[in-house]
Structures are given as structure tokens and as C-alpha cells.
N, C-alpha and C positions, 0 to 999 in steps of 0.2 A: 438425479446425478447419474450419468453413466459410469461403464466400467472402467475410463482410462484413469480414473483416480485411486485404482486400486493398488497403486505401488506406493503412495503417501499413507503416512501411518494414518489410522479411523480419523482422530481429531481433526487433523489437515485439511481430509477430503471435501465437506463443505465449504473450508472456507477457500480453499483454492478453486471450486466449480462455480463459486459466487462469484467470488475476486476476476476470474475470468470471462462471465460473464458480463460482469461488469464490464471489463478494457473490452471486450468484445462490443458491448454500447457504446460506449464512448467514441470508437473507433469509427462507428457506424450512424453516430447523434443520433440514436435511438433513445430515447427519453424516458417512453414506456420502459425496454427492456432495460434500462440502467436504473429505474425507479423500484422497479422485480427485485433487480438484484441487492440490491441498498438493500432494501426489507430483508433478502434474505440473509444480506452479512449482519446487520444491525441486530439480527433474534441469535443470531451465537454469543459464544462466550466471549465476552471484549476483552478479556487475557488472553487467550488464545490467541482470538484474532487480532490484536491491535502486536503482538509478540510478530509472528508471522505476516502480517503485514508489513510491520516498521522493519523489519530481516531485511524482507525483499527490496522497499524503499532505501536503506540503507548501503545494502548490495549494487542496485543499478547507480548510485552517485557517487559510489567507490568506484564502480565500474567506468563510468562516466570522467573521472575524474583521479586516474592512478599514480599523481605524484602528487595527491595531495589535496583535500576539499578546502576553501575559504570559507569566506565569508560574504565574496562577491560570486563564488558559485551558486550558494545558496538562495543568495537574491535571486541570482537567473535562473534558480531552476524555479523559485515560488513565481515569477514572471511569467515563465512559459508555460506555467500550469496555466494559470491566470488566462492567459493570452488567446490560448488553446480551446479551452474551454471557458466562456463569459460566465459560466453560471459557480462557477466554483467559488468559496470562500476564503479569501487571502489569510485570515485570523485562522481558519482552521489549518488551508493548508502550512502555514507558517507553523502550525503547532506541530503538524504532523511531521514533517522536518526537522524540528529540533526534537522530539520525541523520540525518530529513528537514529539521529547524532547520539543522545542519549545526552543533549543539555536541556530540556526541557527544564523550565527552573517553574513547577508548578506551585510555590507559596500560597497554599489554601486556595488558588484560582479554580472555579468550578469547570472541568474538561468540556469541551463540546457533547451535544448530543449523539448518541451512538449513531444515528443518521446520517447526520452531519460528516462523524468520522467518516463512515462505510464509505460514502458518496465520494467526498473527498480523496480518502483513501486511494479509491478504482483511480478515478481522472489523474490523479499524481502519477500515480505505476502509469497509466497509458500514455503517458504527454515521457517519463524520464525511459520508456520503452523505446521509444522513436521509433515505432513500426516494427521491434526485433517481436519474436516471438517469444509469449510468458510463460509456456509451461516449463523450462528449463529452469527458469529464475526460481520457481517454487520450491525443486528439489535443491537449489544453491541454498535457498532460504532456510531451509528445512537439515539438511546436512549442517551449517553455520551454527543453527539452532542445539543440535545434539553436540557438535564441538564445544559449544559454552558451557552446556550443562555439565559435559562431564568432564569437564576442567575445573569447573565450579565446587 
């Protein structure tokens, strides 16, 4: 991990060096290096990072969309994941969208494997990125984050 993640609090820093790594394969259909990175998001802590991830995915479809998300956004945004990238999982990424809504209606269903999420995860953030650049989106994610909590 280099030094530019040293403005994110300790927890963040992996997972934003992963995360970005990540869209950085993705971006590049590097396979190997998005397969690195999976591993690396998948061994953190999946509250952390599924917290901070789902932020940021939540962030850019607000972002994307500021008079208002549907329900025909959401299809197209799970399409152009899809689209983008052939190897992604509809089921997952479908979860991880409602996950970051915060309708996730998970009734005893057993979550995806942390794998699964990480992988998914990156491809989603890179496809509703449209080429912008992520390191920004972290600190939105991460600032949103400390706003809940300490309104909570």
C-alpha cells in the first residue's frame, strides 16, 4: 500500500488500495490483477468493507441520478454492469445494489461469497464510474460514513 492513503482513517486504507486496484483492472481487463485484488478485498473485514463499499456504490447512483433513483435506473445500472463486464454475476451484482439502496430484504437467504462480493463490488464501482476518477469518491464515501454515525 503506498503513502496516498494516508489521509483515510487506518481501517479505509486497505480497502480503498484494493478497491482501487481493482477498477484499475477492470478498466484495463486485467484478470490476473483483478483476481489480486479480489483476494485482497475478500481477507478484510466484510463490515467494513461491504459498509464502504455499498457508501460509494450508493454515492455514484445518487450521483448518477439527482432527481431521484427508480427502479428502471437500477435495472440499467445492473445491465451496464453486466454488459461491461461478461463475467460479472447478475444475482450478485443485483444484491449489491439493493444492499447499497439499503432494501436488501435478506430473509435467512445465505449472502454471496466474500469473493464474489469483492469481485463484483470493483466491476459495479468501475462500470457506474464511467471513466471519472475514484479516489475522490472514497473520501465522499468515508465523510457520508462519519455523517451517519454521528447522527446515529
Amino acid at each position: 500500500m503506498t503513502s496516498e492513503w494516508r489521509h483515510l482513517p487506518a481501517p479505509a486504507r486497505p480497502i480503498a488500495a484494493a478497491a482501487t486496484a481493482g477498477v484499475d483492472a477492470v478498466r484495463a481487463a486485467d484478470h490476473a490483477a483483478l483476481d489480486e485484488a479480489t483476494t485482497d478485498l475478500a481477507a478484510l473485514d466484510p463490515a467494513q468493507t461491504g459498509l464502504v463499499l455499498g457508501t460509494a456504490v450508493r454515492l455514484l447512483l445518487e450521483d448518477g441520478h439527482p432527481d431521484g433513483l427508480t427502479a428502471d435506473d437500477v435495472r440499467a445500472a445492473l445491465a451496464s454492469c453486466v454488459r461491461s463486464w461478461p463475467e460479472a454475476d447478475p444475482q450478485v451484482v443485483l444484491w449489491l445494489l439493493a444492499a447499497a439502496l439499503g432494501v436488501l430484504d435478506e430473509d435467512g437467504t445465505t449472502p454471496p461469497k466474500p469473493d464474489a462480493l469483492a469481485r463484483n463490488a470493483v466491476v459495479l464501482i468501475a462500470d457506474l464510474l464511467a471513466g471519472r476518477e475514484i479516489r475522490p469518491w472514497w473520501a465522499a464515501a468515508l465523510a457520508e460514513i462519519e455523517r451517519a454515525q454521528l447522527n446515529d
